[in-house]
N, C-alpha and C positions, 0 to 999 in steps of 0.2 A: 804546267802546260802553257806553251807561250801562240795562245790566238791572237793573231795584229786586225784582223776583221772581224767585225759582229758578220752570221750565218741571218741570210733572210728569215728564219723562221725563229722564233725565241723559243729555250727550251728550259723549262723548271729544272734543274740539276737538283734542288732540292724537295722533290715533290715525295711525299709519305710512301712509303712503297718500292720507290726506286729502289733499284740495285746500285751497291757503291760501285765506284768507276776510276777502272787503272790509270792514271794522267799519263797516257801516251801521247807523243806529239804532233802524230799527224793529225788531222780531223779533218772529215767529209762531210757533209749532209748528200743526203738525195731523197728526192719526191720519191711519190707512190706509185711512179710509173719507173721507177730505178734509175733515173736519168739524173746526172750529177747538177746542185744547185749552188754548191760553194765547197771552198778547200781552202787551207791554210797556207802559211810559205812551206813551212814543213810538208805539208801535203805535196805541194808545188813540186820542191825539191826531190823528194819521194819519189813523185810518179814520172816528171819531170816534164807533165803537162802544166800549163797557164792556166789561173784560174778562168780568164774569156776565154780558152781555145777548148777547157773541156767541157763547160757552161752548158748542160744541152745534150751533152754525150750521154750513153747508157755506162753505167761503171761496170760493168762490164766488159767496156773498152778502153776505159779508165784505169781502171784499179783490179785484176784481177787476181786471183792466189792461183797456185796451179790445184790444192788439194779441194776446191770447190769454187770452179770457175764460174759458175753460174749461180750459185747458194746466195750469193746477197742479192742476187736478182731477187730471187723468188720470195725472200725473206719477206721483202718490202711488200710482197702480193699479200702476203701473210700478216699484216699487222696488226695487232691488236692492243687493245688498253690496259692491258697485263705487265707491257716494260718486258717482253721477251726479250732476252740476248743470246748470243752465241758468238762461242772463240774461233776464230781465224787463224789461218798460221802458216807458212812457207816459202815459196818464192813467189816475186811479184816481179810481170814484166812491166819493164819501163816506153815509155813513147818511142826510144831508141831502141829497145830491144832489150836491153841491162839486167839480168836476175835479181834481184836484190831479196835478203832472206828479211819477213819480218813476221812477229807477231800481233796480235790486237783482239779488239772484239766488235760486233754490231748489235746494236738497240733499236729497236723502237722508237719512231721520233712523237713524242704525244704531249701537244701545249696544255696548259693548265684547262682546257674547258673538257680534254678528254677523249677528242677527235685523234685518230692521226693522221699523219701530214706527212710523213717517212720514215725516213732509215738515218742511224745516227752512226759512221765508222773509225774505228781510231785505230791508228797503227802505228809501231815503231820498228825502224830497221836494227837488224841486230849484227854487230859491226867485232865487239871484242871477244867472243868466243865463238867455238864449232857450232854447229849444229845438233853435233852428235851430244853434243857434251848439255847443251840446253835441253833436249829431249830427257834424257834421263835424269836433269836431276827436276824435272818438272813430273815424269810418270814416281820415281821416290818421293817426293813428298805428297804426289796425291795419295800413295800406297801408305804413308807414314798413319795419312785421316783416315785413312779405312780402315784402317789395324787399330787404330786408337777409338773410334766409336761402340759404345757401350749397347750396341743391340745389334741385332743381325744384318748383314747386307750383303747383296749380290751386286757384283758387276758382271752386266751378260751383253755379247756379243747380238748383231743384228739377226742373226740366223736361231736368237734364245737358247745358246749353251753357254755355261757358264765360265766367263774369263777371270774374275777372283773373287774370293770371299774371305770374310773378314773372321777371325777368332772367335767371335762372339756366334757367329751362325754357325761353326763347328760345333762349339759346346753346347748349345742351345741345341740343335738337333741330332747330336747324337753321331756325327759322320767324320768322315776323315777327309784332307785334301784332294788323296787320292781317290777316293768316293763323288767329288763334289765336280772340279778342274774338266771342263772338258763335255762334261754331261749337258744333253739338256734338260732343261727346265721340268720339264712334263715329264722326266722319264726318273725323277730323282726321289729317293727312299720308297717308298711302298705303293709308292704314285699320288700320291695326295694332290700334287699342284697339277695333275692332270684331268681333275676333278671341276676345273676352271678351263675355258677358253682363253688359254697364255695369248696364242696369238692374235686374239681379236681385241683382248683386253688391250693389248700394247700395240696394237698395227699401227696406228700414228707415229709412235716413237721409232720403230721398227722401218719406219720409211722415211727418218730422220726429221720429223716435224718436231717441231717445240713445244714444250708443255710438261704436264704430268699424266699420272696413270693411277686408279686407286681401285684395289677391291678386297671382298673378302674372301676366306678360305676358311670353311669351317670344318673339323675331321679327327682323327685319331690319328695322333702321333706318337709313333711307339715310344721316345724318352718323353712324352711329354701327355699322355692321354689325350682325351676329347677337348679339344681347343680352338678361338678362332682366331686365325692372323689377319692383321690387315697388311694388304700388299701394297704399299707406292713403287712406283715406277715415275723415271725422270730421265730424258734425252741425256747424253753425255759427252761433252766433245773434248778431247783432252790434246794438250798442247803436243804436237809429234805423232799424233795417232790419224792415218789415212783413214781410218774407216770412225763410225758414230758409236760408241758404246751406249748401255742403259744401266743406269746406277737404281739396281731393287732395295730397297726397307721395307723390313717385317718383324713387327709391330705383334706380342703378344695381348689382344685386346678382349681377352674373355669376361677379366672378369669386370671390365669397362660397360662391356656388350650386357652383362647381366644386369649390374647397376642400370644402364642406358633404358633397359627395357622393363623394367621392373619402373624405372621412374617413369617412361613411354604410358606403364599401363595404369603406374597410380593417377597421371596427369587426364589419361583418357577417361578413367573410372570419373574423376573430380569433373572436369568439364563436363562429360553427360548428364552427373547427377545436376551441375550448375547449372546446365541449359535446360533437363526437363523437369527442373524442382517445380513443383505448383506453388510454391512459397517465392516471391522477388527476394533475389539477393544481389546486397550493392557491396561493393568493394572501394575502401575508399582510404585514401594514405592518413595512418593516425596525427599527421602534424601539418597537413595542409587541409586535412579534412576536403578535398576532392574528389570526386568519382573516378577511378580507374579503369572498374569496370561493371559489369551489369549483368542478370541473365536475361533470358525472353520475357519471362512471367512479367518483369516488372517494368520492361520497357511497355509491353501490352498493356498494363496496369495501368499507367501514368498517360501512355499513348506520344511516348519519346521514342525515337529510335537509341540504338545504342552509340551511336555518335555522336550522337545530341545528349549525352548524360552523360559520354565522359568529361571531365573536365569541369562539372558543377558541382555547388554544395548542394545540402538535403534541401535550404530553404529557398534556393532557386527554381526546385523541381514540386515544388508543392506541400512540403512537409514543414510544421512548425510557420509560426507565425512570420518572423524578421527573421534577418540575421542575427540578429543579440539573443534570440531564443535558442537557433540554431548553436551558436557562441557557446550558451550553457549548457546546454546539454553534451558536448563533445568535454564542453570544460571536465563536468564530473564523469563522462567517459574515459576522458586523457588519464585522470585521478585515481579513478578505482578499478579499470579494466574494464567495466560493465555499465549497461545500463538497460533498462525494461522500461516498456511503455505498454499496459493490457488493450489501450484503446487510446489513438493516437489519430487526431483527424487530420486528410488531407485532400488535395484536390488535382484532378489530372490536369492535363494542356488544355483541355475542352471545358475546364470550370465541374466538372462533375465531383460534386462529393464523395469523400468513402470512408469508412473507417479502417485500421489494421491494427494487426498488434507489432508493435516495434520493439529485437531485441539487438543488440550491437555489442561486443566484444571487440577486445583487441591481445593482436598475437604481431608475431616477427615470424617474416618472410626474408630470407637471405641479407638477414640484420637490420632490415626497416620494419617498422612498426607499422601493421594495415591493421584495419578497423574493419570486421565486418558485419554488415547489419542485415539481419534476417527479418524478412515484413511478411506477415499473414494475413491478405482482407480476408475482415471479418464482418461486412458491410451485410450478407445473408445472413449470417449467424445471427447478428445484431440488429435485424431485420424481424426475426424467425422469432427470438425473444421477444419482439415488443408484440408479434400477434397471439404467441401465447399468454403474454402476458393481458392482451387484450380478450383472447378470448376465454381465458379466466374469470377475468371480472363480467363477459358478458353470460357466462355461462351461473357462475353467482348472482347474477342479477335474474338473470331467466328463472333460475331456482326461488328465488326471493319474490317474482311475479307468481308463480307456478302455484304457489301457498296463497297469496294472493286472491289469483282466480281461485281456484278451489273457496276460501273462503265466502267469494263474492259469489260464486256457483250452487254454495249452500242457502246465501243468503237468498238471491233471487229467484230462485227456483220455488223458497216457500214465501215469496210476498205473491204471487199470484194463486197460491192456494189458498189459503187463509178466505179472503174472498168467496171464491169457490165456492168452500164448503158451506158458508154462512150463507149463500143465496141459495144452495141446495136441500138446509135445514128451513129458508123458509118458504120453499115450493111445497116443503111437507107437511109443510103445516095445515093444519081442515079447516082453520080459523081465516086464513089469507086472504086476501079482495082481490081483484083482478089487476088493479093499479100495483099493489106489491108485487103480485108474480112479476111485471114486464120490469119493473126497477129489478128485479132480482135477476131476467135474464139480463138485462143491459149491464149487469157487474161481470156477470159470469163470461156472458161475450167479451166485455172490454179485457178483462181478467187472461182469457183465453189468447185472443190476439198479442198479446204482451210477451204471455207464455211461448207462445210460438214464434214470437218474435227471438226471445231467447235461442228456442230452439236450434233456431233456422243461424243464427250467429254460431255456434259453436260448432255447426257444421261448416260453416267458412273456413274455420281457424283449419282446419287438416286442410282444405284448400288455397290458403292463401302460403303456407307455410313449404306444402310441397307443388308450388305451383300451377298448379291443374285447375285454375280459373278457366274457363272456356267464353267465348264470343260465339252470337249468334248475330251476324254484321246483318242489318238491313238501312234502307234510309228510311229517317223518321225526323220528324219535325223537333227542337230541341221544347218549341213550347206543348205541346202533347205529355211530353215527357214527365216536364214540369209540373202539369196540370194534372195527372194523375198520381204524384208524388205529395204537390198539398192538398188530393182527396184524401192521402191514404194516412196524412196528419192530420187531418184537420180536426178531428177527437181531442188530440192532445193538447193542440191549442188553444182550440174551446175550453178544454177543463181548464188551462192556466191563464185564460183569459186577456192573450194577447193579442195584440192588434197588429193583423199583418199588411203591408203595403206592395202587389205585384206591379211589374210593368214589365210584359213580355214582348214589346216592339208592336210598329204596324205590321208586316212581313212576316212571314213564317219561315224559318231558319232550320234549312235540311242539312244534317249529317250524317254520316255513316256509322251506324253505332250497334248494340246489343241494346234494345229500348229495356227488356226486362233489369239488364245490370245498371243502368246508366239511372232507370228510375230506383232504385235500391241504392243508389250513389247518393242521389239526390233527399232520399228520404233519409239516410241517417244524418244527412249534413242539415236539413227541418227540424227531424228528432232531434239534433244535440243542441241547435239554437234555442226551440219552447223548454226541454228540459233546463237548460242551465243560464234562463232567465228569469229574473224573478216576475209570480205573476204580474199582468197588468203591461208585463214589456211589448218591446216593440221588433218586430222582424222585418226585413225589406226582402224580395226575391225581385232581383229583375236580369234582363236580358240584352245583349245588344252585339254588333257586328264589329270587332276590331281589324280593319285590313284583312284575311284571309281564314279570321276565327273567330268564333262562337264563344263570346267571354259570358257565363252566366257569376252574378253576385249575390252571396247570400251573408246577411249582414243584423245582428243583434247587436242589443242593449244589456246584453248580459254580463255574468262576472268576469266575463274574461280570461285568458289564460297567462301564468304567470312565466317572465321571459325566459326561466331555466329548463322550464317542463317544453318549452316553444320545440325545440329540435328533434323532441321523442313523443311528438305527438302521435306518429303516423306507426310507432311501434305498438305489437299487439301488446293488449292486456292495458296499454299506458290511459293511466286516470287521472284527472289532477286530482279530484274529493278520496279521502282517507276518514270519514269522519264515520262513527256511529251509525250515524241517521242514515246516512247510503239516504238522503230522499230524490240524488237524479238518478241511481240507476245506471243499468248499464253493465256493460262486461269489458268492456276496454276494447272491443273490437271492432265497429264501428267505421274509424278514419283509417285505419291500416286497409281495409276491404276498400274506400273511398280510394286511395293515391292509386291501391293496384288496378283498380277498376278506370280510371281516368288516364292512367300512363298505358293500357293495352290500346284505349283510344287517342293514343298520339297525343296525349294533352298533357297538360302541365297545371298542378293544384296548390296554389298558394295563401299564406293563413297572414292575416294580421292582427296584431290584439295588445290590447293594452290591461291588466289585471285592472277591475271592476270598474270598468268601460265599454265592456261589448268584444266582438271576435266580428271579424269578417272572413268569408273565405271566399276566394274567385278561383275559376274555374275555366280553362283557356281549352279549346277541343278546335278542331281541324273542321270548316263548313263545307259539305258539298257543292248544294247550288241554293241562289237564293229564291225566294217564290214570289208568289203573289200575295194578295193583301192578307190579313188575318182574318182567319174567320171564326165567327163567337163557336164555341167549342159546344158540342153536341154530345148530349146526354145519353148515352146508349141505355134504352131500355128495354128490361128484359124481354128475352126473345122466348116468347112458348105460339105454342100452335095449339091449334082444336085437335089436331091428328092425333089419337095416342098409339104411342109405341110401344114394345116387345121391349122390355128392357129385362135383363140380367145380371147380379151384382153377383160379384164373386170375393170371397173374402175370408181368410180363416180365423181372422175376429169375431166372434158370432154379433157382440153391440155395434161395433163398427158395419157389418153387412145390414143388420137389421136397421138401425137408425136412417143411412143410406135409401134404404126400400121404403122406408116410410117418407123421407123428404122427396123420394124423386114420385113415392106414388101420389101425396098430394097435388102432384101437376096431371096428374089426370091419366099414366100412362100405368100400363099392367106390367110390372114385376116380380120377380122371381129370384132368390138366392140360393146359394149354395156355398160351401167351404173348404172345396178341396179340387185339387185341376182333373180328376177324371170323372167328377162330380159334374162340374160344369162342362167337360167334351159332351156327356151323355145329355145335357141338361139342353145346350145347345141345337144338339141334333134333333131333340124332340120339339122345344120349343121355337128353334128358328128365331132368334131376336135378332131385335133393327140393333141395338147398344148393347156391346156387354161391358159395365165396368170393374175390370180387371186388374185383381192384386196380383204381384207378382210373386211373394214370396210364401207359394202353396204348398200344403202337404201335398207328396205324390207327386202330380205334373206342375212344374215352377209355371209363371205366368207367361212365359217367352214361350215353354213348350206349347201350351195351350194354343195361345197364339196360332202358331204355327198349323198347330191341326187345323184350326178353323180352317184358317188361308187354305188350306188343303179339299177343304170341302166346296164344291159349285155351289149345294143348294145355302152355302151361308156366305158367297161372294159380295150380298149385300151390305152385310153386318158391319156396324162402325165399332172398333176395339179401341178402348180408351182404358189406358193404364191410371191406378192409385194406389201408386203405390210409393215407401219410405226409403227408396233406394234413388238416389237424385244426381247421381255422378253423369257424367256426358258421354263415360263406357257404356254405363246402364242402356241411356236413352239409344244409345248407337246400335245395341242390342236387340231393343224393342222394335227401333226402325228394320232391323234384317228379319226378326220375325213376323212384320206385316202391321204391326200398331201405329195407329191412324195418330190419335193424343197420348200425351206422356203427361199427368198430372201428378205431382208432387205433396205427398200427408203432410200437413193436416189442408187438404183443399178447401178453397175457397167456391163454395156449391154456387155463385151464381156462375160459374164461368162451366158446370159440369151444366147446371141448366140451359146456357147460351148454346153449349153443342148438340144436348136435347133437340132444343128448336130449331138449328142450322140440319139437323138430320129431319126433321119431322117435312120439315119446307124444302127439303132437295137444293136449296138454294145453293150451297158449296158443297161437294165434295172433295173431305179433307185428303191431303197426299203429303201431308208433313208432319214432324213430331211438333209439337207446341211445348214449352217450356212446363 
């Protein structure tokens, strides 16, 4: 091809894709408005227009063929990034008028960036042979390729019947030329290809546009059974032919299609299990050791997208320490195929630790070697272990306390007996002085209080354990509290002859508390100071305002507690003494009732101690409001009156009722018992008493029923019902409040406080309307 000018536009000739190209001589370009933008001499001579006189023309006035006078128009409207071409062919008139016969083709004009820009035309005049004679040996050797191609193919006509077929679509389907030649498409063997829309399929081709056509054809072919073809379809323009043919290929593709889909469905199967495994799996190339690919689980895991994982190793996503760890481990992966890790620590994007278990393989995927690594958190599992394994040992330990207490429950139970009995053998005695009897009750009383001190502890332990501590919130002065807690020691201290030092402020310091729990706080935390000091020590109580709370200190010279036992003080049962002698006593339960009793008042209880040094313990609580000056604390004494009362003891103890009668008759008032609830309605009704003190767990009518009838009668609307009884839960009392009961007193009571109510009923002075603890 002899070009004497570069064409305005530059064109890749050799761009991947292109179609190879006949070196004819003339050459055109034109934009993508069809309008001519250069021509060669050749071209020149050709047309036998100037390149400036046609510069600007539509080639269509230019250059035109008679067999598609307008078709490179339109072409150019059509262009695409595909490198379309199409054959040209015929007479071309010249500027003068001049026929001239030529052949050629037109392209796509499309620079390396992939735009197009136009039309590319080449043509040669055809000078030493006929026409006729160029025509036929160009339709022979294209019939040469179609006889010679080794699968089936149609050449069909714009209207879809069929203009030739090749040998191979003979034998392949079973038909003869005379069967084939002429027919169309849809209407040929049993009808199979009319099973498809021929002509919607091909309507592009069919209207002479450029391109291809593809579909499938699935069916029963009588030489061929249940089969699918695939149909191509291709525009056709052939040298000497006035009209567009369409060149068909069909393609036996069944058993392509089975393969296809069968690997469609193993791939589908593989991806879902990959996307919804609860296990992360990474994918990663065995000799770069890089992330390829990922599923959800473990992107979520790590807290990486999957974009941000491909492309790394394991130790840039949080797994294995360095690189050089990561290094070894692929090493003896690369080595043995395998590798396991049962517990393999790592860390997401966010620093969060975890554990998993890490296993990794390697296989060959279409001859490369992947590595893939299966991760299991195990960070619950291995969570789950360590609280059983915790609560094993706490549950061995609870067992090993449980033998413990029992032990200490034998033990304590008969050091207050013993006593007892010895001051009961010498009340009996006929020989005694008056000075022995009262040393004898003074043991049995101290003896007794002790005992019930026990008591009243081991009814905690099912309280503190299943929760059901209850508050009775009032405001109370924190020194009050105080002060009735070192009365209620002050026996003990006395016996071990220590020397206590108070300072409870000028101020009286109100907060909102249960005064009954809050003094039971404070008296075990006195009791455990005199006990586990030795006599002669010394004890501090004092009190003072820290910014918005109530700090009391309670602070001995004792032995102190030792720093391993310091963290399990506040657990039940816990002792530090293991010895024989047991001489402090005790059950272990004590500072567990203390923490829980302090934390319901919003407070906070803290121990300091050094082993045989002393313990301090302070005690931070929440103040309401602060008051006025202190004032010296007033002695309440007992309240009786000259009036006596109607009293009524109800009890099915018969010593317990009777004892009862005798302490309340020596204050002066007329009593009556009885031991069972229909006993006392009738006893009631006839005697009308001011008090009845009422057990509740009666043969017959319980003490609630009882109750209840009274409430029911006018003529005993006066009557004060006070319960004593060994049932002390906050349901109980809740109980007794619905059945009408004024006092809720608690076995083994403490008789001045039954006498206090004696005398608040004997004087009218209050009428009770509330339970009393």
């Amino acid at each position: 091809m002899n070009i004497d000018r570069q064409p305005p536009v530059a064109y890749d000739f050799g761009r991947p894709g292109h179609p190879d190209l006949i070196p004819f001589d003339s050459v055109i370009t034109v934009d993508v408005t069809g309008r001519v933008l250069w021509m060669n001499a050749q071209a020149e001579s050709l047309t036998e227009w100037s390149v400036a006189d046609a510069r600007g023309r539509t080639l269509q006035h230019v250059f035109a063929t008679e067999n598609d006078p307008v078709g490179l128009f339109e072409i150019s409207r059509k262009i695409s990034p595909e490198c379309n071409s199409r054959s040209i062919g015929g007479a071309v008139s010249t500027k003068s008028g001049l026929s001239k016969y030529v052949i050629g083709s037109a392209i796509d004009l499309n620079p390396p960036q992939g735009v197009a820009t136009g039309l590319l035309v080449f043509a040669e005049e055809i000078r030493s042979r006929n026409q006729n004679s160029i025509f036929a040996e160009k339709h022979s050797a294209a019939q040469s390729v179609i006889d010679s191609l080794p699968f089936p193919l149609l050449v069909l006509n714009t209207d879809l019947s069929i203009n030739a077929a090749n040998p191979d679509f003979y034998h392949t389907f079973g038909v003869t030329a005379a069967e084939t030649l002429g027919v169309k498409l849809d209407a040929l063997g049993n009808g199979q290809w009319a099973k498809i829309d021929v002509a919607g399929v091909l309507e592009g081709l069919i209207q002479g546009q450029p391109g291809s056509r593809r579909c499938l054809v699935e069916d029963f072919f009588p030489s061929l059974g249940k089969r699918t073809m695939q149909v191509s379809a291709t525009a056709l323009s052939l040298f000497g032919q006035t009209e567009d043919l369409i060149l068909v290929i069909i393609e036996d593709v069944s058993e392509r299609q089975t393969a296809e889909r069968a690997l469609r469905d193993s791939e589908l199967r593989y991806r879902r299990l990959f996307e919804t495994a609860k296990d992360g799996i990474l994918i990663l190339d065995a000799q770069t050791l890089v992330i390829v690919d990922a599923n959800r689980y473990i992107a979520d895991l790590l807290g990486y997208s999957h974009g941000a994982l491909v492309g790394k190793e394991l130790w840039e996503i949080g797994f294995f320490a360095d690189k050089e760890a990561s290094q070894a481990t692929y090493t003896h992966l690369q080595q043995y195929g395998y590798v396991r890790y049962d517990s393999l620590p790592l860390k997401t994007i966010a620093g969060k630790p975890a554990e998993v278990e890490f296993i990794s393989n390697v296989y060959l995927v279409a001859g490369q070697p992947i590595a893939q690594c299966n991760i299991r958190d195990i960070s619950d599992r291995l969570r789950m272990q360590d609280v059983l394994k915790q609560q094993a040992a706490a549950l061995t330990e609870l067992h090993h306390k449980k033998d413990e207490f029992l032990a200490m429950l034998s033990h304590e139970l008969r050091n207050p007996l013993a006593p007892i009995t010895n001051a009961v053998r010498l009340l009996r005695h006929h020989e005694i002085k008056d000075a022995t009897m009262d040393r004898a009750c003074v043991i049995i009383e101290r003896q007794l209080v002790q005992l019930t001190r026990l008591v009243d502890d081991l009814v905690e332990v099912s309280r503190i354990t299943t929760g059901r501590v209850r508050l009775r919130i009032e405001r109370v002065t924190i020194q009050e509290i105080l002060g009735r807690a070192l009365e209620t020691t002050q026996p003990l201290i006395e016996q071990r002859r220590h020397i206590v030092s108070v300072s409870l402020g000028e101020n009286l310091i109100w907060i909102n508390g249960d005064a009954s729990r809050l003094e039971q706080a404070m008296v075990n935390l006195l009791a455990n100071a005199a006990k586990y000091t030795d006599e002669g020590g010394t004890i501090a109580l004092s009190v003072e305002v820290e910014e918005t709370y109530c700090v009391v200190r309670i602070k001995d010279s004792g032995v102190g507690i030792a720093q391993e036992l310091l963290p399990h003080i506040y657990e039940l049962f816990t002792q530090a003494e293991r010895s024989l002698a047991r001489s402090r006593g005790g059950l272990g339960i004590g500072l567990a009732l203390v923490k829980r009793i302090v934390e319901m008042h919003d407070g906070i209880i803290a121990v300091h101690s050094v082993l045989n040094e002393g313990t301090e313990f302070v005690i931070r609580m929440p103040i309401a409001i602060s008051s006025a000056k202190l004032a010296l604390p007033v002695t309440e004494s007992s309240i009786e009156s000259s009036t006596a009362l109607r009293i009524l003891v109800v009890d099915d103890n018969v010593d317990t009722a009777e004892s009862m009668a005798m302490l309340v008759g020596m204050l002066g008032h007329a009593v009556r018992t009885e031991h069972d609830g229909n006993s006392a309605l009738r006893a009631a009704s006839e005697f009308r008493p001011d008090v009845v003190l009422l057990d509740i767990g009666l043969p017959g009518l319980n003490g609630y029923e009882v109750a209840s009838r009274i409430r029911e009668q006018p003529s005993l609307d006066h009557t004060v019902l006070v319960a004593i009884t060994g049932y002390g839960h906050e349901t109980d009392r809740q109980l007794g409040l619905k059945a009408g009961i004024d006092h809720y007193l608690v076995k083994p009571v403490d008789f001045d406080r039954v006498r206090r109510i004696l005398g608040t009923v004997a004087d009218r002075a209050v009428t009770p309307t509330h339970l009393e603890p």
